[in-house]
C-alpha positions in Angstrom: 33.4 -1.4 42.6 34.5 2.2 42.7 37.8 2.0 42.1 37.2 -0.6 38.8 35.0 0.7 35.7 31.7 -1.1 34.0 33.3 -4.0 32.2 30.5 -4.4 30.3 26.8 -2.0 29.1 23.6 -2.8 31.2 21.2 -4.7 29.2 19.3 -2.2 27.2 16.0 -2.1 25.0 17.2 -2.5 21.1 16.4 0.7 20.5 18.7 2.2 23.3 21.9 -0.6 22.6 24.0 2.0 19.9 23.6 4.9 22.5 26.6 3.5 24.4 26.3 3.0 27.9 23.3 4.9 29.4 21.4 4.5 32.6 17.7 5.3 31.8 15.8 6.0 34.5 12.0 4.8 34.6 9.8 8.0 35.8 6.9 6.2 37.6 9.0 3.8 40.0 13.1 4.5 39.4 13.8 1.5 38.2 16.3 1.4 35.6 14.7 0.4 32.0 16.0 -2.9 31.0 15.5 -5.0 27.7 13.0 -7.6 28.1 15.0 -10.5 27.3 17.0 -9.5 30.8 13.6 -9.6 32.4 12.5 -12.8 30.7 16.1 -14.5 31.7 15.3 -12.7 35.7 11.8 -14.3 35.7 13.3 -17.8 34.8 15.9 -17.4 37.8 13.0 -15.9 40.1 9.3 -17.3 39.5 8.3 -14.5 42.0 10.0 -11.5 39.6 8.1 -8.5 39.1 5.8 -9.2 36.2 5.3 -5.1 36.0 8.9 -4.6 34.6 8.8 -7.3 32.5 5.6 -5.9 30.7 6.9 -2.5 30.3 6.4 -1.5 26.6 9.2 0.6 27.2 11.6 -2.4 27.4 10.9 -3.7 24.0 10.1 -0.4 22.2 10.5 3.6 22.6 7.3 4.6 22.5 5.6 3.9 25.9 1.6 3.1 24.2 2.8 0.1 21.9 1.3 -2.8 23.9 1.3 -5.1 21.1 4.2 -7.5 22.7 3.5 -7.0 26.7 -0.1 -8.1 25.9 0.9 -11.2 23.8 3.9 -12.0 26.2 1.3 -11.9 28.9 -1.1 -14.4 27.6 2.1 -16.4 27.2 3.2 -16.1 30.5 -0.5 -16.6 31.7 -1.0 -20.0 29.5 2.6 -20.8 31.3 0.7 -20.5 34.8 2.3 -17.3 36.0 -0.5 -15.3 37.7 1.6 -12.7 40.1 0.4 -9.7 38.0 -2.0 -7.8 40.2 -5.7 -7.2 38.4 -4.8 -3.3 38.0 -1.6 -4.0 35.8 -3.8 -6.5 33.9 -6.8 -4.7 33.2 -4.1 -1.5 32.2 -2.6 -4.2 29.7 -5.5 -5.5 28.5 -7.8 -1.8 27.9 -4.7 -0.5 26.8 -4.1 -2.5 24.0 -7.6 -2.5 23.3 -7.9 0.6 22.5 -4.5 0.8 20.6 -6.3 -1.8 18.2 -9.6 0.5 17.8 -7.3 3.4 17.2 -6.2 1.0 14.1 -9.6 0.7 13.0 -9.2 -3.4 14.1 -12.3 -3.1 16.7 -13.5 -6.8 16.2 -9.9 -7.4 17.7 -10.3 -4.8 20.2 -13.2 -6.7 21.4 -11.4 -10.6 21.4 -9.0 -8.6 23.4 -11.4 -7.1 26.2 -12.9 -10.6 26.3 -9.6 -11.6 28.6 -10.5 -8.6 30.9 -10.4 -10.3 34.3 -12.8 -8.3 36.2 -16.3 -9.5 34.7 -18.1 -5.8 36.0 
């Protein structure tokens, strides 16, 4: 309430927790930025969460073109039989990642990696 102060910090990305109590705002939709374990806990109390929030790079780790755990947490979640990501956000995911791994030089991966691409064009 207004008149009683935060008891407690929001649940930020481990990168963000020694900053102290910080609302971080996310550009593209104004969500605040959340760790994923939050969202992992909010998706086990809602099946219908937003999978977009949950697969933020930006909740795990500061910089925002690491897809390395949003990609493998997918395919997790996927294998789990939660399908509620739209074919945009997946095909984002899964090109993004991609060519993080061919930046590396790891292009046979790269390719394993496209081979989950949902749309078949």
């Amino acid at each position: 309430t207004s008149e009683c102060e935060k008891y407690a910090c929001c649940p930020l990305p481990p990168y963000l927790e020694d900053s102290g109590c910080v609302t971080e705002e996310d550009d593209n939709a104004g969500r605040p930025l959340r760790d994923v374990c939050f969202h992992l806990l909010k998706l086990y109390s809602d099946r219908s969460y937003e999978l977009d929030q949950l697969l933020d790079p930006r909740s795990v780790t500061s910089d925002p073109l690491d897809f390395r755990l949003s990609w493998h947490l997918w395919e997790v979640l996927r294998a789990l039989n939660y399908s509620h990501l739209s074919q945009q956000s997946w095909g984002v995911l899964n090109t993004s990642y991609a060519a993080q791994l061919e930046s590396e030089g790891l292009w046979e991966w790269a390719v394993f990696v496209m081979l989950h691409e949902p749309d078949t064009q």
